[in-house]
N, C-alpha and C positions, 0 to 999 in steps of 0.2 A: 297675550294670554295663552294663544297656542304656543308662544315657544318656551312658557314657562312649562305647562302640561309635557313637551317633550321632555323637557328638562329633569322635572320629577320623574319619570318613566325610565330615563337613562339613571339616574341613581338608584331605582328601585330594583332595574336588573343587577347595577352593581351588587347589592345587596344580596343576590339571590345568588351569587359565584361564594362567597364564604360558605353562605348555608349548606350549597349543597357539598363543598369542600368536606363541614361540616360533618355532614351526615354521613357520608360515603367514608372518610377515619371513623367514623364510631362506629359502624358496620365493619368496618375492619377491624377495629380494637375487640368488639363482644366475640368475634365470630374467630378471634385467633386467626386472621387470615394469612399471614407472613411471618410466623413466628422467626423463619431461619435470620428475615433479615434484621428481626432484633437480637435476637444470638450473635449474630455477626456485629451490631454494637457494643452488645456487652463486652465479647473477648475484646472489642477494641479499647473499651473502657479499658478493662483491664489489662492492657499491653501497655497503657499511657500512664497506669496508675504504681504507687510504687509497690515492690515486691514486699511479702510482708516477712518480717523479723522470724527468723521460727525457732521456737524454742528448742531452749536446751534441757528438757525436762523430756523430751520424745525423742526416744532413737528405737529404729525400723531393725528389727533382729529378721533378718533375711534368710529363709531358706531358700540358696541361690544355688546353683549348679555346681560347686563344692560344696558342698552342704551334703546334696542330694546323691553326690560322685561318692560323697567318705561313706555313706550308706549301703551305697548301690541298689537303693531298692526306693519306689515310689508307689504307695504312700509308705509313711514311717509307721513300725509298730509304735502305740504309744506309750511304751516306756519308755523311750529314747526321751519324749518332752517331758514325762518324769524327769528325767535326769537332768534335764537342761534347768526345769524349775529349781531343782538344788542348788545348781550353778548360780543361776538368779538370785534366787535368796542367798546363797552365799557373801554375792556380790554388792547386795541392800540395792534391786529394783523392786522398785515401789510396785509397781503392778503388771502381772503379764497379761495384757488380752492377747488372745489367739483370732486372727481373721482365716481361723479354720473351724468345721465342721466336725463333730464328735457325735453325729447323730447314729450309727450302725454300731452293734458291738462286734470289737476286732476279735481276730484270732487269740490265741490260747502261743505262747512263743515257747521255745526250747532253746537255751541256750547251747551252741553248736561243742563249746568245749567240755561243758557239765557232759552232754550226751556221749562225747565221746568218752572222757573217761568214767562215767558212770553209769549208762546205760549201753554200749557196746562194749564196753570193758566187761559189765557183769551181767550179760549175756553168756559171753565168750565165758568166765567162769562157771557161770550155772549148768551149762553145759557140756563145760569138761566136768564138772562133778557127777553130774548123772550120768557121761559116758560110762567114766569111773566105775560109779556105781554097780551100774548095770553089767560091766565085763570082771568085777569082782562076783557079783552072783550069777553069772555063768561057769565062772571059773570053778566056784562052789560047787554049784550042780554036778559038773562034768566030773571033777574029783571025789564025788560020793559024799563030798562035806556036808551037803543039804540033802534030807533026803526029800522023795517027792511030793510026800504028805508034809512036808512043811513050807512048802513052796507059795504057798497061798498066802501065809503068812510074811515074809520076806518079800513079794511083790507088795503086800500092804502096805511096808514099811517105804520102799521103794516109789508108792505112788503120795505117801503124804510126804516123801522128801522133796518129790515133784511140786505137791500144791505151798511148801514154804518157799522155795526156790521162786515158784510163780508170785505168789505176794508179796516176797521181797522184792522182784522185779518189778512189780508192780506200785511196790511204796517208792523206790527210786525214782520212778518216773513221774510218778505224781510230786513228789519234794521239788522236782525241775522245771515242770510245767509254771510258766508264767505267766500271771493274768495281768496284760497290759496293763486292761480298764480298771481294775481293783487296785493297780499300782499309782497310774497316773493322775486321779481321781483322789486317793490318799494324798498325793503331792502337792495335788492340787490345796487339799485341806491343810497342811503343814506350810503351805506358804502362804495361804489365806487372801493372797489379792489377785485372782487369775480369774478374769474374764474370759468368754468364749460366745461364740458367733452362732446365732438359730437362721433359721430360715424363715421367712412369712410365704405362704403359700397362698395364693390365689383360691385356691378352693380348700373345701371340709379335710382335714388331717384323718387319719384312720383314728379311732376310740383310745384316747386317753387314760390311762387307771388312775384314779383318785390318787392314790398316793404320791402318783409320780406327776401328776397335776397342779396336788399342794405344794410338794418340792416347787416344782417350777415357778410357785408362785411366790415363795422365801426369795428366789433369786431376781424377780422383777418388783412392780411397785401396784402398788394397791386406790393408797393413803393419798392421793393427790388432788387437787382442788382442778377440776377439769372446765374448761369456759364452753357455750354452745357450740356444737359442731364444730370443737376442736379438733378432737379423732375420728380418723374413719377407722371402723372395724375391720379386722385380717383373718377371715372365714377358717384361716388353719397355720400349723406351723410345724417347721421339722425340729422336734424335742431334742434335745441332746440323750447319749446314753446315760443310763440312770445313776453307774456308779463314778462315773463322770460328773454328772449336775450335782451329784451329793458334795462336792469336793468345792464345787466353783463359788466363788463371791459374787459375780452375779452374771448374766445373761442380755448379748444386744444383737439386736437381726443385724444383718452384714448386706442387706439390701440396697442399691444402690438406684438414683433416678437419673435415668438416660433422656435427654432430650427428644425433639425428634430430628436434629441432625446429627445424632450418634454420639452426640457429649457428654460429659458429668459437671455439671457445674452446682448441683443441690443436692438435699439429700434430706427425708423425712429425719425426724427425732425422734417421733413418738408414735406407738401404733396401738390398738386396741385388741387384744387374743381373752374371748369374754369376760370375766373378769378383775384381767390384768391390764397393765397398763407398760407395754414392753418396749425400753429406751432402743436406740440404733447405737451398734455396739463401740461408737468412738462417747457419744454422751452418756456410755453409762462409766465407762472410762474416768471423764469428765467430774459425773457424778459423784462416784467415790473419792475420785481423786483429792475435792472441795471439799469431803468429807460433809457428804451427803444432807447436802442444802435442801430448803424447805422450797418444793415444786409447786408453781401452777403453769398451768397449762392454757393457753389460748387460741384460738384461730391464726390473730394475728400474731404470737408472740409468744415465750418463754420466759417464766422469771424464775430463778435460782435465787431465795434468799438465806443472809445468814451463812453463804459460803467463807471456808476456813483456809489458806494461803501462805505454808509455810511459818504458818502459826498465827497470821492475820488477817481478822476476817476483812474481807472483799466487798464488801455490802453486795447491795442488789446487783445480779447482773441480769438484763434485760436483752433477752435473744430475738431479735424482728426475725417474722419470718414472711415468705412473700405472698403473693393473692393466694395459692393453693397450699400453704400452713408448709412450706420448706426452708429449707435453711440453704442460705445461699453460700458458697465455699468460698474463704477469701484464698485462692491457690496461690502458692509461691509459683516464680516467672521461672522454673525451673525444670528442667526433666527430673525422675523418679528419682535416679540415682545420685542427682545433684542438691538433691533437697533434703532437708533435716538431717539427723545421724545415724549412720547404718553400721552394722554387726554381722558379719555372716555366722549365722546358727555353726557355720564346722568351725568357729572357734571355743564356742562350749563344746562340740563334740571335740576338738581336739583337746580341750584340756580337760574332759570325762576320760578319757582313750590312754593319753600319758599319764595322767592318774594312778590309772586301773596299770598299767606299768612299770611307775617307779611304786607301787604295793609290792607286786610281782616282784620286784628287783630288793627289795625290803625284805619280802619271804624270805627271799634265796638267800642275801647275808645272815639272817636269826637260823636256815636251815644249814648252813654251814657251821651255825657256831660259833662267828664271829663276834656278835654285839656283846657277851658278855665281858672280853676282853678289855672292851674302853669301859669308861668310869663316865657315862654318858647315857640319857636319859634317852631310851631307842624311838626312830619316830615312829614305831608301831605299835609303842603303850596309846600315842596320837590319833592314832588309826583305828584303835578298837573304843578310844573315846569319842569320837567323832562318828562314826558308824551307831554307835548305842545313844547317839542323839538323831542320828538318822532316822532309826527306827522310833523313836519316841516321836518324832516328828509326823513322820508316818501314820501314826497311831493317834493323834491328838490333833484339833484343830492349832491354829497358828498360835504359836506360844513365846511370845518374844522374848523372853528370858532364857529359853530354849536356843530361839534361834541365834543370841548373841552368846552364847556358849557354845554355839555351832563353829559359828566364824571364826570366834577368840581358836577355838581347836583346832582347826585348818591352818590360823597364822601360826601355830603354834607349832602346826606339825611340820611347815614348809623350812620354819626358822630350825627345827630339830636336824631338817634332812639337809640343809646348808651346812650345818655342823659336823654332822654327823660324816656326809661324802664331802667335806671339803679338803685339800689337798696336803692338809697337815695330817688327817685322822688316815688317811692313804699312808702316807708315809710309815706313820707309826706301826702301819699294819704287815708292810712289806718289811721294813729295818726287820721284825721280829721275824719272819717267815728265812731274812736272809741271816741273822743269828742264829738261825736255829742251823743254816746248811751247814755255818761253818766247821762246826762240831761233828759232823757224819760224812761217812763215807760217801764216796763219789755220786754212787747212782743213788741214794735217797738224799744226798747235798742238791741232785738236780731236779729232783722232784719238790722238793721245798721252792730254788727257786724258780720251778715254771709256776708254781701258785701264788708265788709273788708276782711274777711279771702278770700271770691270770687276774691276780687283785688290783692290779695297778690301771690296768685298762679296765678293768670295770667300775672302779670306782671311778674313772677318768669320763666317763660313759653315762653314767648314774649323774655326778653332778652337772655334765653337761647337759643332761632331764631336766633335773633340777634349775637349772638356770633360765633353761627354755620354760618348762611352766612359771614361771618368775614373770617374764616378760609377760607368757599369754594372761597372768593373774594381774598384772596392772592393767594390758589394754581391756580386759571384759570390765574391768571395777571402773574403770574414767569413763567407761561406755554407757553402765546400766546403774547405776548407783543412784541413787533416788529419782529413778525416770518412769517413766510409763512406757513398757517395753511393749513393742507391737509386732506379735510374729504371725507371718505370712508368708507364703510361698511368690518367691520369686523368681524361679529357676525359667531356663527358655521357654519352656514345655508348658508354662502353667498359660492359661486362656483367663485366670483372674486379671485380668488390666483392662484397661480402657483410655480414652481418650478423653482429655478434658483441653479447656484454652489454650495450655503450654505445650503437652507433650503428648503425642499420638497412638504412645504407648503406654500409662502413668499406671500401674500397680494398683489394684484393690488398696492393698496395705496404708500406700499412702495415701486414699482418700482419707481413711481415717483420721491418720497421721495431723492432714489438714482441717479436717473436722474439730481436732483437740485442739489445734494451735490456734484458727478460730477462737474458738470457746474461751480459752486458757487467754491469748492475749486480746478478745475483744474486737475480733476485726471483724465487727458486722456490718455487711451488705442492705442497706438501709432501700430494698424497693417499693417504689411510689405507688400506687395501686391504679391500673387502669384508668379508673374513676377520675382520676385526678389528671392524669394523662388528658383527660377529655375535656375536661375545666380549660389544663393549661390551652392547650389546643385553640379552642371558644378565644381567651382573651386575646391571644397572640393574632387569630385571624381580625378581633376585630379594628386590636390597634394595626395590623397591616389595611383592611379597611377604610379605615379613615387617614390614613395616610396618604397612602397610593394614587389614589386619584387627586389628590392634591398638585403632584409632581409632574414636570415632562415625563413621556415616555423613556428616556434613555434613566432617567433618576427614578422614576419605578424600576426599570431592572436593575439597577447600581442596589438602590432602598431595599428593595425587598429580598432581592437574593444576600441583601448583606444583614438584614435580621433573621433570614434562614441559619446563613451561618453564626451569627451571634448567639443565636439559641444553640445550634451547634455545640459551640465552643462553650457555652454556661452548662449546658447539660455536661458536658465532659469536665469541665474543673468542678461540679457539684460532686460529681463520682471521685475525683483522684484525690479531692480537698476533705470531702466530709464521706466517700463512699456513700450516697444517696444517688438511687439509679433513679431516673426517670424512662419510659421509654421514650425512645426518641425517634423512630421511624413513624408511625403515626402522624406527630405530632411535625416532623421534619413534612410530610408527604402532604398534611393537611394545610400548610404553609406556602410548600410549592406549587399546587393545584391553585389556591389562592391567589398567588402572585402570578402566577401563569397566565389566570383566566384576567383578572382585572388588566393587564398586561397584557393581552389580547384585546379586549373586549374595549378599552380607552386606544389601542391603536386603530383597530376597525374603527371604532369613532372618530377617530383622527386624519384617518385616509379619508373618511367620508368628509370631513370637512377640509382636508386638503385640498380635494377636487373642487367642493366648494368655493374654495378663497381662489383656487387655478381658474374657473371656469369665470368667477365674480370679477376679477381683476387683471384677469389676463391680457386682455385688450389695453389695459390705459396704467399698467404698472410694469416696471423694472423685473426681469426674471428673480434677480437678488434680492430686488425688495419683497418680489413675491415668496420668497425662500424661507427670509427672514422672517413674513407675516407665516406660514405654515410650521416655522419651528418654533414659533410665537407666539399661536392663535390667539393667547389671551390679552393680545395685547390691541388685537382687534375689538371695537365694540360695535356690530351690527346696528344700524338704525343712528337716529342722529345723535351728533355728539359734539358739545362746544371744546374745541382745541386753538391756540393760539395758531401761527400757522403765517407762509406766507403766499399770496396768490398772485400771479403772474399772466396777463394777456400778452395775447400778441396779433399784430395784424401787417400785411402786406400792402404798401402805399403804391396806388392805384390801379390796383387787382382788376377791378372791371373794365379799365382800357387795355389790359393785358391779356384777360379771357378774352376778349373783342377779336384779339389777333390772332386767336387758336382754333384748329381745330376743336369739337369735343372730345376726340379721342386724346390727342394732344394735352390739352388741358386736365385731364385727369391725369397723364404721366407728369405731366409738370405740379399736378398737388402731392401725388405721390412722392416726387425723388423730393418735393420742398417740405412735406411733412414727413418726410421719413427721416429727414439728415436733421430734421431740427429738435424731433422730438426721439432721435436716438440720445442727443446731448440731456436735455431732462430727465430720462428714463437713466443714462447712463450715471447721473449723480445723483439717483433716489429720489426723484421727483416720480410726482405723479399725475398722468392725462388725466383732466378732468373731461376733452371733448375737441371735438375740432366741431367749428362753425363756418363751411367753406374755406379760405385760406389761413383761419384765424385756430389759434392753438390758447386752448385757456388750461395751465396747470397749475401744480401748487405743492408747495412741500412741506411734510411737517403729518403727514398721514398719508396713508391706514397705521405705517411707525412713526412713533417718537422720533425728531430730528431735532437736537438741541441746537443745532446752524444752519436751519431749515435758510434765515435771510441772508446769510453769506453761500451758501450754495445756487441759490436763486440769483444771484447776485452772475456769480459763477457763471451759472447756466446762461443768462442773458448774452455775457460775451462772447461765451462759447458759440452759441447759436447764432450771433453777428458774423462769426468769422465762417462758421460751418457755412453760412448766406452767401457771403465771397467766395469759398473755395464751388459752391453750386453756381453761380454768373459765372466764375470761368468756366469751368465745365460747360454749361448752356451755353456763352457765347461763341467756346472753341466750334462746339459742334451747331453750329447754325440756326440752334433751334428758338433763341429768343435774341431778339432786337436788343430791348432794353431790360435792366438788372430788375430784378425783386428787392427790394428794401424795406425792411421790416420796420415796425414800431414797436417797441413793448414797454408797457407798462407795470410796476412791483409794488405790493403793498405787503405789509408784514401787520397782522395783528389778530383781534377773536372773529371764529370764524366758526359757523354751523359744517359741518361733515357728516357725511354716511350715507347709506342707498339711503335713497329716495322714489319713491317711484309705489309701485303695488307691487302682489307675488311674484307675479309672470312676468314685468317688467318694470325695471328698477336700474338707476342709474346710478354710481356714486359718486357726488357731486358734492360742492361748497355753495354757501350763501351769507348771505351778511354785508352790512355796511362795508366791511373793510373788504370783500371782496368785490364790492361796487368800486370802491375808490380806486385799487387794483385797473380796475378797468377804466375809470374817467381819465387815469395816467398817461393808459396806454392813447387814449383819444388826443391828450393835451400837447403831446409832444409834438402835432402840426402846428399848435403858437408858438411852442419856441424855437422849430426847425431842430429839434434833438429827435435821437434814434433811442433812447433809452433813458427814462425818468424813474426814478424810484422815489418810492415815500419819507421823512424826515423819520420815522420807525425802523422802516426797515435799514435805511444808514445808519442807525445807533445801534443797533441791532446784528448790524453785517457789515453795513458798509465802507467801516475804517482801512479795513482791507485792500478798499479800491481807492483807483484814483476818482474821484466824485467833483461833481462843480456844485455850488451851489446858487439857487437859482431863486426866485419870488417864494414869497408868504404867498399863498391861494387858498379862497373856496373854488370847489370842483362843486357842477351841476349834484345836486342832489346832497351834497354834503355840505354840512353848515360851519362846522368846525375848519378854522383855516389849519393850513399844514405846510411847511416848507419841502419845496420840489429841490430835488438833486439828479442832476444826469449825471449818469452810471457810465464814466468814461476809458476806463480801460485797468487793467491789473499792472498796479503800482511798479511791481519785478521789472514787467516789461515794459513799460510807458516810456515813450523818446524825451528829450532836455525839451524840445518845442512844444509838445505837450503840456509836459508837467510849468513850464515857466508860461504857459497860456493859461493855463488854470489858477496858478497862483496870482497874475496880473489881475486877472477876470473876480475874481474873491476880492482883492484891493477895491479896485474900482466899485464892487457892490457892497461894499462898506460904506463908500463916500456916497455911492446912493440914496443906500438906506436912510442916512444922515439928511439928506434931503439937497446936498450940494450938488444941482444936476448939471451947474456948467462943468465945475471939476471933475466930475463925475464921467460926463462925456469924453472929457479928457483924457480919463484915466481907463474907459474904454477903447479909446482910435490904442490904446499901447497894445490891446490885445492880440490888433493884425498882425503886429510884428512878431508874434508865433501862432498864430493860427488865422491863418488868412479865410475871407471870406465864412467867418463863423457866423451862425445862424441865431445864437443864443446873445452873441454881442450887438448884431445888426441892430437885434430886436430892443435891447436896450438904448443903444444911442438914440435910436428913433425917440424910445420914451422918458429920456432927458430932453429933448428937443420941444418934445409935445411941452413937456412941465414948464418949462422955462419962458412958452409964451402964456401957458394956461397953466398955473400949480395948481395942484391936488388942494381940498378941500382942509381947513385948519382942522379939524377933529377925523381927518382920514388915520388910520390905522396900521398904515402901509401893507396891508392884504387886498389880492386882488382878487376882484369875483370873474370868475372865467364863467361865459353864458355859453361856449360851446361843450357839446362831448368829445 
């Protein structure tokens, strides 16, 4: 009863190692305690998982440090992105967001070559006119031509030539003055899909004007079905400039969420500015782009329905987002510049730049007078028709029929100017310059033709323009042409980048970039929530629980460390197979704490019972066997226990005339070296002392282990311990110390058999009983009737004894045992047995056949053959004798042929 109470006590602690496993991850899990090292899961997830596809619908238009070198100046006035939008639109991109800022209004620009020739130009003339002036009416004065009473008048004249001189100056300069914002803003409007980047401000924004409040609120979203405590509210925001937002399609914060070890790996969608509802500027991208799908909004989720895809609708698309309403970024396994498709913005600056050049170069042929010579459509009838859609563009929101009259005008004008400077239309030009020399004298023959050779490299010049904006007009069009163009600063200098899983230094830009590609191809990061984290946790601990203590200690650590890792490894193919993240540190930490502790907690139990079974069976078991019983315990059952088994006496023939001749002191060195050598042989073939009784040795094999040859061991052991007996008489006889030999008896019985302590708490023995280990013992008694050294049971030779060479000897009841049994002495191991032996033994078996039969003259007969190999045998004597007996006196007609032996 008490060992059951311990027993329940030891599993009730077991139980208490998950719990608080348990509880100690979920205190971790609520309290966010390790974030970094689920971050460091995740990138690992995502190192193992594949990179994802990125579209070909996003190329990153890069203000890169040629970009920023063909400027020379940073930031850009914003007519420059005016200009690029034209390019854009030229080109058919779908939509430009800018992941820049438009929130201050820029400067007021001057163009440097207008000013020079137009305003220092007429300068310089307004002021030589009124030097002019003025030393004409001096000139007046001084010659009498003015006289002095009219003078007053003549300066009147003089000062209002002064104030038109000044307002003419003054309209020049105003016609030059450029207003970035009113330009880039109109572009904005003429191309109709250009997004641009706000700021969310942690605190209150300075006072809004209504007006530019409503704007702002055309360009976000209103109308959307919002779930509880979907949004958090954004207390302020940096507005874009106003003739800026008037221009744009819509508006997205450019806000980014930084981990707390410095990463980007998410990024809100949606924010609340009162109320509006203002996207993050890759989903509003997104948004348009799908051609502005019906929103709701949730805590955990995103749903886009009814979105449109290259002309087909997409059904629902469902955006998970994670415990804190973010959207997790599926990143390409790429650095910035290695991912999606890139544009350097100075390639629209350069083909703005040679543009505005081969115009120039256009002027100068129509100011020379050339174009009307060819019969050829000039390409700057091109130029004035593309310019007059420029400005209507300008002037008008996006006009599609505009703007493919734009395009068709540009193809138009480029195929003109291939025509036009190609190297036929040269020719033609020079032939006639050099016709004309031929006719005139020398030096106007050589003035014709150096305007020839002048015309020949120029137009030589011109088409090589020509040819080069050719190439830069295919590579911007295979670049941007129905994409979602993303310009951002990328130059050395910018501090927009950050680090996210792949690269250390990854560009604002491209957050975006993979924001859309997300979005667009679907690759959502599917995170499991905490909550669930905790569940899993709970069952995994409990099936380790019930597990574990099941096992050896060394297969608890095998078992459990190897469903650690299996979880492992299931967590990680859920991520790369279906991108479903669980987290996995918790849930890993709450496992090994588990396995640690029961794995501990079953070893210290183990040691404690190691010591136990060392201390219980030390004395009277085999070191190996006791090895074996500790790497085994359960093979142990404390308290009694019926096992088959076989038991073995032994005793020393006439020990008390022996003791007689000894010292005491003597006499215990003599039980010493005779039970130490005898029952080293026992112990050394996994038997087990049950006890020494004075010279007598009672063990037995077959417990506290399983021995499934417990009776050929025993068998074993007997002759071993015969010989071990002789090699101790020599020893004692060399050394003087005994007269005459020790000679053993022993008796073996093989059959069911009681085992276990016995005994009370404080002392307790572990010991056998039973019939069969009585008979064990009557054996070892019997062997002075028949002058043998070794008898074993008709059990235990079927049992073991084939092995040996055996005699077989009388049918017997033995004192206390009713059941007859046939005796067999245990005569030596067959390998080694001599020809005289083995041919005494078989003689001896004849002749107890012809016994048995009851033939005892023949009988006797067939016994005297036995001397002739085994002289003076003890076991033969005994029978001639009782042939002898029978043949004057036979056995009784209904005898049985069993003998009752009345000694022990």
């Amino acid at each position: 009863m008490e060992k059951k109470k311990s027993k329940k006590k030891q599993i009730s602690l077991i139980y208490l190692i998950p719990v608080i496993a348990f509880v100690l991850t979920s205190v971790m899990v609520f309290a966010n305690f390790a974030p970094s090292i689920n971050y460091f899961f995740y990138d690992l997830f995502l190192r193992a998982s594949k990179s994802p596809v990125e579209s070909e619908s996003i190329v990153l238009v890069d203000i890169d440090d040629d970009a920023i070198e063909r400027r020379a100046v940073w930031p850009w006035r914003r007519g420059i992105y005016g200009d690029g939008l034209f390019a854009l639109a030229e080109f058919g991109a779908k939509f430009a967001v800018f992941d820049i800022e438009f929130s201050e209004k820029s400067p007021s620009y001057v163009d440097p070559d207008f000013f020079q020739d137009n305003v220092i130009d007429g300068i310089d003339k307004s002021f030589d006119s009124l030097s002019q002036s003025i030393n004409q009416l001096s000139d007046s004065f001084s010659a009498g031509r003015i006289k002095a009473r009219d003078m007053g008048d003549y300066l009147g004249y003089t000062v209002d030539f002064i104030d038109e001189e000044k307002n003419s100056l003054i309209s020049t300069i105003e016609s030059g003055v450029f207003d970035n914002d009113w330009y880039f803003g109109k572009a904005l409007g003429g191309f109709g899909y250009g997004i641009s980047a706000v700021t969310l401000l942690k605190e209150d924004s300075s006072f809004i004007q209504p007006e530019l409040y409503q704007l702002f609120g055309e360009k976000v979203y209103q109308d959307i079905k919002i779930g509880k405590k979907a949004l958090k509210p954004s207390p302020g925001i940096r507005m874009v400039e106003p003739s800026i937002l008037d221009g744009l399609l819509g508006l997205g914060f450019s806000n980014v969420v930084i981990d707390s070890d410095g990463k980007r790996r998410r990024v809100e969608l949606f924010a609340q500015y009162k109320d509006y509802y203002v996207p993050q500027l890759a989903f509003a991208a997104v948004y348009n782009y799908l051609g502005k799908p019906e929103l709701e909004i949730y805590k955990s989720r995103i749903v886009m329905k009814g979105g449109i895809l290259d002309g087909q609708e997409v059904g629902d698309i469902v955006i998970p987002l994670d415990s804190k309403g973010r959207f997790l970024i599926k990143w390409p396994k790429k650095t910035f510049f290695d991912s999606y498709r890139h544009l350097s913005y100075w390639y629209l600056l350069e083909y703005i730049d040679e543009e505005k050049n081969l115009i120039h170069d256009i002027d100068l042929i129509v100011a020379e007078g050339y174009a009307p010579e060819l019969s050829l459509k000039h390409p700057f009838e091109y130029v004035n028709e593309y310019k007059l859609l420029e400005n209507y563009l300008l002037e008008n929101r996006r006009d599609e029929d505009a703007l493919a009259s734009y395009r068709e005008s540009k193809i138009n004008f480029y195929l003109a100017c291939e025509e036009f400077f190609s190297d036929e239309n040269a020719g033609e030009f020079v032939n006639k310059f050099v016709s004309f020399a031929n006719g005139l004298g020398e030096e106007e023959a050589k003035m014709y033709l150096d305007y020839a050779t002048d015309l020949s490299t120029f137009f030589e010049d011109v088409n090589t323009r020509v040819a080069g904006l050719k190439e830069t007009r295919r590579l911007i069009g295979d670049s941007v042409a129905e994409s979602i163009c993303i310009v951002g600063n990328t130059a050395t200098s910018t501090t927009d980048r950050g680090v996210n899983p792949f690269d250390s230094e990854f560009e604002n830009a491209g957050t975006h970039a993979s924001v859309i590609n997300s979005i667009l191809n679907q690759y959502f990061i599917k995170e499991v929530h905490h909550y669930y984290s905790v569940l899993i946790a709970l069952v995994l601990l409990l099936l380790i629980t019930i597990l574990l203590p099941r096992l050896k200690s060394y297969w608890q650590a095998v078992a459990g460390f190897s469903i650690v890792v299996v979880s492992f490894l299931f967590f990680l193919i859920l991520f790369v197979a279906a991108d479903i993240y669980i987290f996995p540190f918790e849930i890993l930490l709450a496992q090994l704490l588990t396995v640690t502790g029961i794995y501990v907690y079953t070893f210290a139990l183990s040691t404690k019972e190691k010591v136990f079974i060392r201390n219980a069976f030390g004395h009277y078991l085999s070191p190996q066997v006791i090895e074996n019983i500790v790497a085994n315990p359960e093979s142990l059952q404390l308290g009694g226990q019926k096992k088959h088994m076989t038991a073995m006496f032994t005793d020393v023939k006439g020990f008390s005339t022996i003791s007689e001749k000894l010292t005491p002191e003597n006499l215990v060195k003599l039980l010493n070296m005779y039970l130490s050598d005898l029952s080293n042989v026992v112990l050394d073939l996994g038997g087990t002392i049950d006890k020494y009784e004075g010279d007598a040795i009672i063990c037995f094999f077959g417990a506290p282990l399983d021995i499934h040859n417990h009776a050929e061991l025993s068998c074993l052991a007997a002759l071993k311990m015969k010989k071990a007996e002789t090699n101790l008489n020599r020893v004692l006889a060399d050394e003087g110390f005994l007269d005459m030999p020790l000679l053993t008896r022993i008796g073996i019985n093989t059959g069911d058999m009681v085992v276990g302590n016995m005994g009370t708490m404080k002392k307790m023995d572990y010991t056998i009983m039973g019939n069969a280990v009585n008979l064990a013992a009557r054996l070892e008694g019997v062997n002075k009737q028949y002058g043998t050294w070794l008898l074993i049971s008709e059990d235990t030779y079927n049992q073991g004894g084939h092995k040996f060479l055996c005699r077989r000897l009388d049918r017997v009841r033995v004192v206390g045992i009713s059941n007859p049994i046939r005796l067999y002495e245990l005569v030596e191991e067959k390998e080694i047995a001599d020809e005289n032996t083995l041919k005494g033994v078989a003689t001896f078996e004849e002749a107890l056949d012809i016994f048995e039969k009851g033939n005892w003259k023949e009988a006797a007969a067939a016994f005297e053959k036995v001397y002739e190999f085994l002289p003076d045998d003890k076991p033969t004597e005994k029978f001639i004798k009782r042939c002898k007996v029978f043949l004057e006196k036979p056995p009784a007609e209904n005898w049985d042929g069993v003998f009752n032996l009345t000694e022990k």
